[in-house]
Structure formats: structure tokens, C-alpha cells
C-alpha positions in Angstrom: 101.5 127.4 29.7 98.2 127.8 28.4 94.7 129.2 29.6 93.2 125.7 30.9 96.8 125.0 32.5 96.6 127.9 34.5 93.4 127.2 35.8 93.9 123.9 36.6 96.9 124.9 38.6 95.4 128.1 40.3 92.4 125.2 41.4 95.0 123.1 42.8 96.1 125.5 44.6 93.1 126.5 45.8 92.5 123.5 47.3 95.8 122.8 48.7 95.3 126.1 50.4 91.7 125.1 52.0 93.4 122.2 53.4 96.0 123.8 55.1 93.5 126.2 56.7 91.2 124.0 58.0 93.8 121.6 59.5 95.4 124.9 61.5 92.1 125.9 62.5 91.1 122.1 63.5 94.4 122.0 65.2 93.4 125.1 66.9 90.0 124.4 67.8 91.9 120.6 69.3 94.3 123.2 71.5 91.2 125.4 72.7 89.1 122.1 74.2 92.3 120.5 75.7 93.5 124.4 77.7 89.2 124.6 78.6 89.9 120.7 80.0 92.9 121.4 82.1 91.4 124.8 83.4 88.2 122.5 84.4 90.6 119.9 86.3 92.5 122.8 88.1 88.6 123.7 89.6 87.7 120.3 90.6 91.0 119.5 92.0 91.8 116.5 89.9 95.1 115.7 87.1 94.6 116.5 83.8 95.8 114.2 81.2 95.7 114.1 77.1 95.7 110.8 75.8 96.2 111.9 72.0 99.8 110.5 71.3 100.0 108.9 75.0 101.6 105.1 74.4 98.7 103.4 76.4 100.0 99.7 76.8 97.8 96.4 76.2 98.2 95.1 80.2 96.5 98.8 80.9 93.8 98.8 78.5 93.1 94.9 79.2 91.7 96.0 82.6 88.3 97.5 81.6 86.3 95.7 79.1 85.4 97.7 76.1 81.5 98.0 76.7 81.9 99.3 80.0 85.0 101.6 79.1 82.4 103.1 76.8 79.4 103.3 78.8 81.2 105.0 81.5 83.6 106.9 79.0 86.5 106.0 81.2 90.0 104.1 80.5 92.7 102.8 82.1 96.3 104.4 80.7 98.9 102.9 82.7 98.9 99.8 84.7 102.2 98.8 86.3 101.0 96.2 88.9 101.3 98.5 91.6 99.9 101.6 90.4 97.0 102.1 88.3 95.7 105.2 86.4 92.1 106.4 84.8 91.2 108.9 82.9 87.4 109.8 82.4 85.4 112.7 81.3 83.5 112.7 84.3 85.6 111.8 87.3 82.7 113.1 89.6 80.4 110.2 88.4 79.6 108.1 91.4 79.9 105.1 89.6 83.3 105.6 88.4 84.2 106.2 91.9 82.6 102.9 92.9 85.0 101.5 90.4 88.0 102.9 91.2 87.0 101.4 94.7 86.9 98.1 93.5 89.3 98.3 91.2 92.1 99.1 94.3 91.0 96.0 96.2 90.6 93.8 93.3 94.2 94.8 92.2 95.9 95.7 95.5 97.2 98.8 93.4 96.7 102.6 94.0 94.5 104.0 91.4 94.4 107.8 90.2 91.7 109.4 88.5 92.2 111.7 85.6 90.1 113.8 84.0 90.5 114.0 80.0 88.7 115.9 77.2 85.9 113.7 75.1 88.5 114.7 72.5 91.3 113.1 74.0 89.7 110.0 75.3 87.5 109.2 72.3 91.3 108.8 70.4 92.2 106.5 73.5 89.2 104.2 73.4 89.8 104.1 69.6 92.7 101.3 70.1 90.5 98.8 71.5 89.1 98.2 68.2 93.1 97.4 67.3 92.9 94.7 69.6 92.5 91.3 67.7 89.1 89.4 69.7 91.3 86.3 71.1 90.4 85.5 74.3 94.3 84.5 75.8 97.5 84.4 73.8 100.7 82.9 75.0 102.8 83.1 72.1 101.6 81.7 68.3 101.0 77.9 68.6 102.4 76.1 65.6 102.5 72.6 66.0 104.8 70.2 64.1 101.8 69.0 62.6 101.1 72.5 61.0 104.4 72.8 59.9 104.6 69.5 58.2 101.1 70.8 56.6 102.6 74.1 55.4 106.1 72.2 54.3 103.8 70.0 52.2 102.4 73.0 50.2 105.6 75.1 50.5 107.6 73.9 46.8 109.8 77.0 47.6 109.6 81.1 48.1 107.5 81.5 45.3 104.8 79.2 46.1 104.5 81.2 49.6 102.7 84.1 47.3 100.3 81.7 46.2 99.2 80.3 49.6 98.7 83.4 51.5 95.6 84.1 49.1 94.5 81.3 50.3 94.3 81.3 54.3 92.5 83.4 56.5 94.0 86.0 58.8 95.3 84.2 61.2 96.9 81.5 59.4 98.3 83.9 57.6 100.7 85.0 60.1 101.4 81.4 61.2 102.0 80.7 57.6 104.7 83.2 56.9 106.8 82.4 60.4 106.1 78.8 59.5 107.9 79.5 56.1 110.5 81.5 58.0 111.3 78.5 59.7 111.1 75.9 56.7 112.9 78.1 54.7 115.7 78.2 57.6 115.2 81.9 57.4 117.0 84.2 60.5 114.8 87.3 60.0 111.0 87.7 58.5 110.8 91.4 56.7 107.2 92.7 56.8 107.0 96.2 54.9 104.0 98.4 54.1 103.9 99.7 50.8 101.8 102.2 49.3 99.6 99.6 47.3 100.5 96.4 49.3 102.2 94.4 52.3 105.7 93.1 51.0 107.3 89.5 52.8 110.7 89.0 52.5 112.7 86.7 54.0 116.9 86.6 55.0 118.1 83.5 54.0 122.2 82.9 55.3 122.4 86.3 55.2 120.7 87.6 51.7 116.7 88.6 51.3 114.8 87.2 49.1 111.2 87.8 48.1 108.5 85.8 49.6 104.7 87.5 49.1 102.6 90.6 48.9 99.5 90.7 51.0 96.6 93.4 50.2 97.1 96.4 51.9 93.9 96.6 53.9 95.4 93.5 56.1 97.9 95.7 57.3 96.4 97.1 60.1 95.4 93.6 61.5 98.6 91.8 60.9 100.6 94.6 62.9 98.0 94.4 66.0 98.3 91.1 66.3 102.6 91.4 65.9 102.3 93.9 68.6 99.4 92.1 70.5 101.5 88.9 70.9 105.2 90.6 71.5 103.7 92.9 74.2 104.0 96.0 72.2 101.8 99.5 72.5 99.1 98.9 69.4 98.3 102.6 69.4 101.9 103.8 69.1 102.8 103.8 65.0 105.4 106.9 64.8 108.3 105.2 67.5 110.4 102.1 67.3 109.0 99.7 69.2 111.2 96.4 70.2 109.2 93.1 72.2 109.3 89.1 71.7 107.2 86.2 71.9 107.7 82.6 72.1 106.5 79.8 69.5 106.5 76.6 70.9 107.1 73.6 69.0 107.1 69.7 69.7 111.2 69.7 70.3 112.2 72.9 70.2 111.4 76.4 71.5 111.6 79.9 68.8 112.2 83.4 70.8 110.7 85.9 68.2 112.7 89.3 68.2 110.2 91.8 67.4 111.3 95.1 65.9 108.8 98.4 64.7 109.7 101.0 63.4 107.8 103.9 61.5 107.7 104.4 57.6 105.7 106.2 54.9 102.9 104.0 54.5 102.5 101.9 57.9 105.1 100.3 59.9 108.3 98.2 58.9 108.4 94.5 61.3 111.1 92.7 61.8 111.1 89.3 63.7 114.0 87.8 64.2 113.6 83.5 64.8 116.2 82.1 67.1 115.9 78.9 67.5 116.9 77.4 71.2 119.2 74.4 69.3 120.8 76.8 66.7 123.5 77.4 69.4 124.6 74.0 69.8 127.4 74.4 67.7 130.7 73.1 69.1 134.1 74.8 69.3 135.3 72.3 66.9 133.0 72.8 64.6 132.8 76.9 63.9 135.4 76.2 60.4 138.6 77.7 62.0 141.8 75.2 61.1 145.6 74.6 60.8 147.4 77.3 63.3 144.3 79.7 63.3 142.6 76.9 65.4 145.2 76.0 67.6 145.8 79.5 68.5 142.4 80.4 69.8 142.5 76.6 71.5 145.1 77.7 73.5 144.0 81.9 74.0 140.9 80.1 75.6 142.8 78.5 78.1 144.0 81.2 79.6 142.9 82.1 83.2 143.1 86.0 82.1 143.0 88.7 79.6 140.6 89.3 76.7 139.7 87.6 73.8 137.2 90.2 70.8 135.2 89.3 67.9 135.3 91.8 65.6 133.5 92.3 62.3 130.6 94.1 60.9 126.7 94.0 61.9 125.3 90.0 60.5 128.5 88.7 60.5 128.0 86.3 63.5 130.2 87.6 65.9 128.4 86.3 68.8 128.8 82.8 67.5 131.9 82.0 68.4 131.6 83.5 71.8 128.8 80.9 72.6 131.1 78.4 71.2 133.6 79.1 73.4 131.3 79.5 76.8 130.3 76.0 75.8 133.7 74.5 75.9 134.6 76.2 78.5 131.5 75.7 80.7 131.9 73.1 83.6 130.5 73.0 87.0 134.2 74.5 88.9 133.5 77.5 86.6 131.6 80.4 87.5 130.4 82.1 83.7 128.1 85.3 83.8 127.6 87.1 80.8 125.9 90.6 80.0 123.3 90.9 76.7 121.5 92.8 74.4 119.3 91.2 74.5 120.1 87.5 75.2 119.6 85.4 71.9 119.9 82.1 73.0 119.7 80.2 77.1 122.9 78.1 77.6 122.6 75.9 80.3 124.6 76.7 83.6 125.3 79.9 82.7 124.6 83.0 84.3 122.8 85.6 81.6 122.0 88.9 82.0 120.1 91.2 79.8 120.5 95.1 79.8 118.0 97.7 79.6 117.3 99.4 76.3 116.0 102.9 76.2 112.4 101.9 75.5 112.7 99.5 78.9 113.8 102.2 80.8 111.2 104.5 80.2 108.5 105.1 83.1 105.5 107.9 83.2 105.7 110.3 85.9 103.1 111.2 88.1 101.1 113.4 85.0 101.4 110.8 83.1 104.6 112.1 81.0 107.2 109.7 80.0 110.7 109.9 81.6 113.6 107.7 81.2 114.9 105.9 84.4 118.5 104.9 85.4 119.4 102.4 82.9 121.1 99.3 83.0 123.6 99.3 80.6 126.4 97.2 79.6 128.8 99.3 82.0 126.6 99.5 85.0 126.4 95.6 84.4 129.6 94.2 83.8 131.0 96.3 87.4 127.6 94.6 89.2 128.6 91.0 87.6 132.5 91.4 88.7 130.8 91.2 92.0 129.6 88.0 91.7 133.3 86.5 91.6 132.7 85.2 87.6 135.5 83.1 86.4 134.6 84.0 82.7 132.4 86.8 81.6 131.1 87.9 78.1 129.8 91.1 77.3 127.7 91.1 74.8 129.0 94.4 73.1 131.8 97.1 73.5 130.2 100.4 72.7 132.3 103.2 74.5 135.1 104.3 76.9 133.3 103.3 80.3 132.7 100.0 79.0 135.8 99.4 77.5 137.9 100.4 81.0 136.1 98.4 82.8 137.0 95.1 80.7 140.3 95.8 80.3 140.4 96.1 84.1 138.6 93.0 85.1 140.8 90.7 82.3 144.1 92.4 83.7 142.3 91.4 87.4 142.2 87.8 86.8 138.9 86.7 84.6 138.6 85.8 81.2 136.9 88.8 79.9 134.9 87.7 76.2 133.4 90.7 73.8 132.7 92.3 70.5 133.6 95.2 68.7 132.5 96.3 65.3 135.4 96.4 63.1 136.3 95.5 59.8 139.1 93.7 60.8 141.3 91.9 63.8 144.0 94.5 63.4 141.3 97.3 63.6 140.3 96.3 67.0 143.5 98.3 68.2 143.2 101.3 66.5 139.4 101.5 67.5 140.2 100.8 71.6 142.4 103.4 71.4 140.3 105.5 69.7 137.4 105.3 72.5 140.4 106.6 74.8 141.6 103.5 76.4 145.2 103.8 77.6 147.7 101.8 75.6 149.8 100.9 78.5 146.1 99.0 79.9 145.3 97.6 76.3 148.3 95.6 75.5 149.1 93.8 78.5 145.4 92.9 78.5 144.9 91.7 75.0 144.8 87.6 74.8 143.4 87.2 71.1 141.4 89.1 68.5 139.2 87.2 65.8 137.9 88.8 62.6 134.8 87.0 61.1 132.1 87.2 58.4 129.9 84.5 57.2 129.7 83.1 53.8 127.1 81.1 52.4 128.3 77.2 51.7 127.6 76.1 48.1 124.5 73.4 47.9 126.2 70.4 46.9 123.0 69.0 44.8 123.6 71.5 42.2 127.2 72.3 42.7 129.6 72.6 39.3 132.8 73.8 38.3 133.0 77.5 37.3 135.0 79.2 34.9 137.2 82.0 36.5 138.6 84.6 34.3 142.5 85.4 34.1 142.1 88.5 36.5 140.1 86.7 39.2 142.5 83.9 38.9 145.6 86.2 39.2 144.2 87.9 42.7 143.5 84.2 43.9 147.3 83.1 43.6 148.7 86.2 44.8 146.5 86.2 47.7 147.4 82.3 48.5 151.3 82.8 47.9 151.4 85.8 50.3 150.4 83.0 53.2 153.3 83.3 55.7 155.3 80.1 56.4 154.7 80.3 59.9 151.3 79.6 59.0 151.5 75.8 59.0 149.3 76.0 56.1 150.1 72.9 53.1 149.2 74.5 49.6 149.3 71.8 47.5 150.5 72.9 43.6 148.5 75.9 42.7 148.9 75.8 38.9 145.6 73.8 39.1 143.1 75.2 41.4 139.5 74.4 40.4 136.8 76.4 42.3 133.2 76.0 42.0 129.8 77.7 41.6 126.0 76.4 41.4 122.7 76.7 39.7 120.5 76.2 41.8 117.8 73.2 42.7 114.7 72.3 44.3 116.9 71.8 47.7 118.0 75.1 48.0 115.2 76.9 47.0 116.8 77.3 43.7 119.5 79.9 45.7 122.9 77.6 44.8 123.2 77.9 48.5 122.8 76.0 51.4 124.2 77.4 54.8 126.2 78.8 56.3 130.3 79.0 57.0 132.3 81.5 58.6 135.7 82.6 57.6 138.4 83.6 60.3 141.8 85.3 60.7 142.9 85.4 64.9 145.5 88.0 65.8 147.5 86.6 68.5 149.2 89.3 70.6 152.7 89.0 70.2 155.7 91.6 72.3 156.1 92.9 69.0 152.8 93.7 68.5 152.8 95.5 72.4 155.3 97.4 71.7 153.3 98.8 68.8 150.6 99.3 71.2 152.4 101.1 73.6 154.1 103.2 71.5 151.1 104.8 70.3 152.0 105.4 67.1 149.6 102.7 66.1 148.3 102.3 62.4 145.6 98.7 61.2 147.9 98.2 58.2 150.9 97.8 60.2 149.6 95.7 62.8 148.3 93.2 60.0 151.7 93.2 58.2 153.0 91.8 61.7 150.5 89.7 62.1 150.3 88.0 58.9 154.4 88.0 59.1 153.7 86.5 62.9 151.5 83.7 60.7 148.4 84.8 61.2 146.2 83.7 58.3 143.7 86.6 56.7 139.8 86.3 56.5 140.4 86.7 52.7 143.6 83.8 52.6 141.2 81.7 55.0 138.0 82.1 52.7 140.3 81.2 49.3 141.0 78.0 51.1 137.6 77.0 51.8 136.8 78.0 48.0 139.3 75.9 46.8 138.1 72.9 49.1 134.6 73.5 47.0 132.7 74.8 50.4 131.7 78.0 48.7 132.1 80.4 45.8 134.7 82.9 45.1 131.8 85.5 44.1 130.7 85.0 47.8 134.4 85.2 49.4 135.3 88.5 47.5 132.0 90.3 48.2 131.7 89.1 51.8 135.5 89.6 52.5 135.7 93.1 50.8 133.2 94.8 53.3 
């Protein structure tokens, strides 16, 4: 290294050093006015509170209007509608306590004064300039007429890029979630970057790049996000989860809303789910031949339980709502238990459960504390008192949860769930796994479904493809291992054609359009409880038996639908292999 170098890097160093010491002795200096503040509120007899890093929410800070929060140096931290709470620098001010006064009657709440450093509450008073200046918000209004303006301009993703440059803030959000929605998009992605605000959008299942937006629009964007789905704008280093509604001409869209922290900003994630996206019929999910008319006639069943399994995005819920629809008549009592509920199905029962964030409350100095949850356990022993004939639970994540199923479908209900899984078969291993007794499990086990989704080729741009000798090979061995009992017709295999595409204008030049789910339903069989209950239980047995019992794999099932020209067999073998 030479001379100049080592100057260069003894200067850097230099610097890095001066910054490190004057943020410990700022950090210091903070620690010395907050311990002078609390010593002043133990002599005047009032709570001390820091504000710094407290989540103040919007229905708390919405109470005093920024001028006079300022003018009085006072604001209001946590509003619940029964209790109120303020914290000011000056608690003794007579005007304050004129307000406090009249905010108690106004309210019909109990109010508690705080007292907080300038410090403190000049951090506090800070988010109000977070706050977009709209007057009332109930949810982002786009109107079919907005949407047929942005459909008009939006040519596909890549014009999206284009537009945003040209619309002002608050189109700009309506612009993206109105491309969500033309697009037939199931999440937005909005990711802070270093130099810029990244758009992406999931499309059956893949992202795809939609737009950057300049960096400084950021901060705005995320307010208003967190403005409309009731979220705390001056909390940035926590996951924060809320939802608001969009209301359209003939539909209704629930936004998910999901924050969580990252290195330059925030990551969002809004999930659209649209009110009629549900409306699929039993008949119509892409089951067939013996696979179909097994699960017809597990569904009929006055008892036991009937799982989804299959990885996170691969639509396990689906069939479930499929199945409360056909089963759903007024001499039938159906409650189910959510997290959180995606879609409202008419004459149902639905109950959501409380996540963590829900659950949390602040204590009488203003610390947060977490409450008795409701959780999917807690729920599904509360809704078996309601006499349900049918009940789905939405998830089953552990042992309590589990028992408590297995007890209620062995009890006389219809007990309808998920499990994450890879497979049918693996739904065994995993019960047993959690510590649920085997001589419980089998007796209680109706029918397990494995699932993923696969997107359907667009049949505007859809040719034949060339599949090389290898592919080809794993196709026919996989379509000659289908069992006999199967019921399934393969017509002469020496000819199979299958079929890719190359994209168009009507799929947004994806070669996909949609999307399909592939199946294989386990049917308990007394083979397959003996299995159980000898607990020597492995997945790979329990799918030889199955597939010997007929059962028809998620990979057998997928071929099929490749070979009827539905989808691709890149998309089968990707989607199939997970």
C-alpha cells in the first residue's frame, strides 16, 4: 500500500470513528433527558411515558388536530374507544386540562394524562406529517369507469412502467391495483430499493415485473397503504398486517395488507381477493375418473375428516370452499374457523382468529402486552358448541389443534382442514409427528387430497412442442405405472403429443392463461389403518398402497392434463417436483 493509500484509509477511519462517538454520546445525552423526565413525573405525581418507538395508531392520533397538538405540545397515543391517553410536556397547563375535560364528555372515554420529554413527543408529533391530507377514506374508490380507462392504456406489464410517469400520486396507487386487477394478478409486490420503488406483480402463481417508481415517492405511497388498511404509519421496523376494501360496480376486492421491514424502506404486499373468485363449483375444481368420484362420495359422509395438503400457494383452501358450497343447504349447520377469512360464503358461519399483532394491548404505562389469543384451538372447542354439522378449520398447525379435530370428526361432524405437506401420503407421517395417537388418527381419517396449481396454456398462442427422448421416457413410465383400479382409459401412448406456447397479446405475452389444479385423493382403506396403527408408518409406503389401491398421483394426474393440451409438461414437472 502506498503513502496516499494509507492516508486515505487512516481518514476514513477517522471519520468512521467521529461518527460512532457522537451517536453514543447523542444516544447518551437522549438517555439523560428521558431519566431527568421520569424523575420530574415521579414529583408531580403523573405517568411517564416515551413515545420514541411507541406504535401510536391513526384512530389515536386522528383525535387532536395537528395545529392544536402543536400549540399545546400535547398528543393523543392510544385511543381504544373506551380509554383514551395523552401525553404532553406540560400536563399542569390549564388548558390541557380543560381539554382533557372535554375530551372525556365528548368521547364518553376515561382519559390519562402523561407527561413526555420535548424529545419524545417532538418524534410523536412527527407522524402527522406521514398522514396523507384526505379528509375521509373508506377504502380506494375505483370505478369501472377508471378501470375501463386504465385497461385502455394498459397494452400489457410493460406499458404499466410507462404510465406511472405519467399520473400523479394518487392515481398512482389506483393505477397499479387497477393493473393488479386487469392483469388478473393475486398479489401486488411493492419493494423499496436502494435507488428506486420496484412493482411486481404474481400472475397464476409466477412474478413478473411491472414498474419502478422514484424513490422519493416511497414514503407517501406506504402512508397512504398503511393510512387506508388501518396500519400504525410511524411503525417501519415490525410486520404490520391490515386490509381495506375496493368497491367496484359488481363486485367487491378485500385487500390483504402485509409490511414488513427491509434495508431501504418497507416491503408491501396486498393480496386482491375478489368476492366472486370463489364461485367455483365442486364440479369444476379439474378432479376426474375415480379421483372425482372418490371425494364425491368422502363428502357425503356424516363423519370423519377430509385434509388438503400441499405447499404454501398451492390453493389448498380452494377445494375446501368448493366443497362447503356443495354441501351448504339450509338443514345444515357449517361454521368454519380462519386466518384470516379470504372470501364471505353465504349461509355460512366464519370465524376469524386472532393473530399476534391483534392480540396485542398497552398496559396501563403504555407498554405493549399480548392478550389471550384466539387461536385456531381455542376456536374450533368454542364452535363445537354451537352444534356445527360441518366445520373447516382453516389450518392444522400443532398438537392441540390437531386433537381436537380428530376428536370432533370421530364425535359426529365433518371436520374439513389443511396441512402443509408435500404429499397425500405425508399427511400421516406428519399427524403423527405432532403426537397424535394413531389409534385416534386412522379411525378418523375420511380422505386426504394433495394439490398444487399449474398454469393452463393460452390457447391463442398454443403449439406443439418438441420433447426430447428423456422427457418422453419419464412421461410413459410415469403413465404406465397408473394402477388398473384406477378406471383411467389411456388411449395408445406411442403417440402422445404435448404442447407449449409463445406467447401473445392475450396473455400478456406469458403462454399462460389460468389457472388448473392437479390432484391425487388418498382414500383410507383397512389396509392403510393398519399401517396407521401399527406405527411403523413410512410416506413411501403408504403411497405404494395407495397408488396400488388406485389412487392416481399429482404427477400421473398432471401428465394427463398435459396430454389433453391444458398445460405444459415444463409447468407439470416443476410444479409437481416441489
Amino acid at each position: 500500500m502506498d503513502q496516499t493509500s494509507t492516508k486515505q484509509t487512516l481518514t476514513i477511519g477517522g471519520e468512521d470513528t467521529q461518527k460512532k462517538l457522537q451517536t453514543k454520546l447523542t444516544s447518551l445525552e437522549n438517555k439523560k433527558i428521558e431519566a431527568e423526565t421520569e424523575a420530574r413525573a415521579k414529583q408531580i405525581g403523573v405517568i411517564y411515558i416515551d413515545l420514541g418507538d411507541f406504535p401510536i395508531s391513526q384512530s389515536a392520533i386522528k383525535i387532536l388536530p395537528q395545529e392544536r397538538a402543536e400549540a399545546l405540545q400535547i398528543i393523543c397515543f392510544v385511543y381504544t374507544g373506551e380509554e383514551m391517553r395523552l401525553a404532553s410536556t406540560n400536563p399542569d397547563n390549564p388548558q390541557i386540562r380543560t381539554m382533557v375535560t372535554e375530551l372525556a364528555d365528548k368521547y364518553h372515554a376515561s382519559v390519562k394524562l402523561y407527561l413526555v420529554s420535548q424529545l419524545s413527543l417532538d418524534k410523536a408529533l412527527a407522524i402527522y406529517d406521514k398522514i396523507p391530507k384526505i379528509e375521509h377514506i373508506e377504502g380506494v374508490q375505483i370505478t369501472e369507469a377508471d378501470l375501463e380507462k386504465f385497461s385502455a392504456k394498459l397494452k400489457g406489464l410493460n406499458s404499466l412502467n410507462e404510465l406511472i410517469k405519467e399520473v400523479n400520486l394518487t392515481e398512482m396507487l389506483n393505477l397499479i391495483i387497477a393493473a393488479g386487477l386487469n392483469f388478473k394478478a393475486s398479489d401486488i409486490h411493492l419493494e423499496a430499493e436502494e435507488k428506486s420503488i420496484k412493482a411486481r406483480l404474481r400472475i397464476d402463481g409466477v412474478l413478473q415485473e411491472a414498474a419502478e417508481m422514484p424513490v422519493n415517492t416511497w414514503h407517501k405511497i406506504a402512508s397512504r397503504i398503511k393510512l387506508l388498511s388501518g396500519l400504525k404509519l410511524n411503525v417501519v421496523d415490525k410486520p404490520q398486517d391490515g386490509r381495506f376494501t375496493i368497491s367496484l360496480e359488481k363486485d367487491k376486492v378485500d385487500v390483504r395488507v402485509s409490511t414488513i421491514p427491509s434495508a431501504y424502506g418497507e416491503s408491501i404486499v396486498m393480496r386482491l381477493l375478489k368476492s366472486t373468485s370463489i364461485g367455483l363449483k365442486f364440479e369444476q375444481l379439474g378432479l376426474r375418473g375415480k379421483s372425482f368420484n372418490d371425494l364425491n362420495s368422502e363428502i357425503e359422509k356424516p363423519n370423519g375428516m377430509i385434509i388438503t395438503t400441499g405447499p404454501t400457494g398451492s390453493g389448498k383452501t380452494t377445494p375446501l370452499y368448493a366443497i362447503l358450497n356443495k354441501l351448504n343447504s339450509p338443514d345444515t349447520k357449517i361454521i368454519t374457523l380462519e386466518d384470516p377469512i379470504e372470501y364471505k360464503l353465504k349461509g355460512i358461519v366464519q370465524s376469524q382468529i386472532e393473530n399476534k399483532q391483534d392480540s396485542e394491548i398497552a398496559d396501563a404505562q403504555g407498554m405493549v402486552k399480548q392478550t389471550n389469543r384466539y387461536t385456531f384451538a381455542k376456536g374450533l372447542r368454542a364452535i363445537l358448541r354451537q352444534d356445527p354439522d360441518i366445520v373447516m378449520v382453516g389450518e392444522i398447525r400443532d398438537l392441540e389443534t390437531a386433537d381436537t379435530a380428530i376428536n370432533a370428526a370421530l364425535t359426529g361432524h365433518l371436520m374439513l382442514s389443511t396441512l402443509h405437506t408435500n404429499s397425500a401420503a405425508g399427511a400421516i407421517p406428519r399427524f403423527l409427528a405432532m403426537g397424535v395417537k394413531p389409534f385416534l388418527l386412522a379411525p378418523s381419517l375420511n380422505s386426504i387430497i394433495g394439490q398444487r396449481l399449474v398454469r393452463k396454456l393460452c390457447p391463442d398462442c398454443r403449439v406443439e412442442a418438441k420433447v426430447d427422448n428423456q422427457r418422453m421416457t419419464e412421461v410413459m413410465n410415469a403413465l404406465n405405472s397408473i394402477s388398473p383400479k384406477s378406471g383411467t382409459k389411456l388411449d395408445d401412448l406411442s403417440n402422445l403429443k404435448f404442447f407449449t406456447a409463445k406467447g401473445c397479446d392475450k396473455c400478456n405475452n406469458l403462454g399462460y392463461r389460468g389457472r388448473v389444479g392437479v390432484y391425487e385423493v388418498l382414500v383410507m382403506s383397512p389396509e392403510i389403518e393398519k399401517m396407521i396403527l401399527s406405527g411403523a408408518v413410512s410416506e413411501y409406503d403408504i403411497q405404494q398402497k395407495a397408488i396400488e389401491d388406485g389412487m392416481v398421483t399429482m404427477l400421473q394426474d398432471g401428465l394427463l392434463k398435459a396430454k389433453d393440451g391444458a398445460t405444459s409438461l415444463d409447468e407439470i414437472f416443476e410444479k409437481t417436483n416441489s
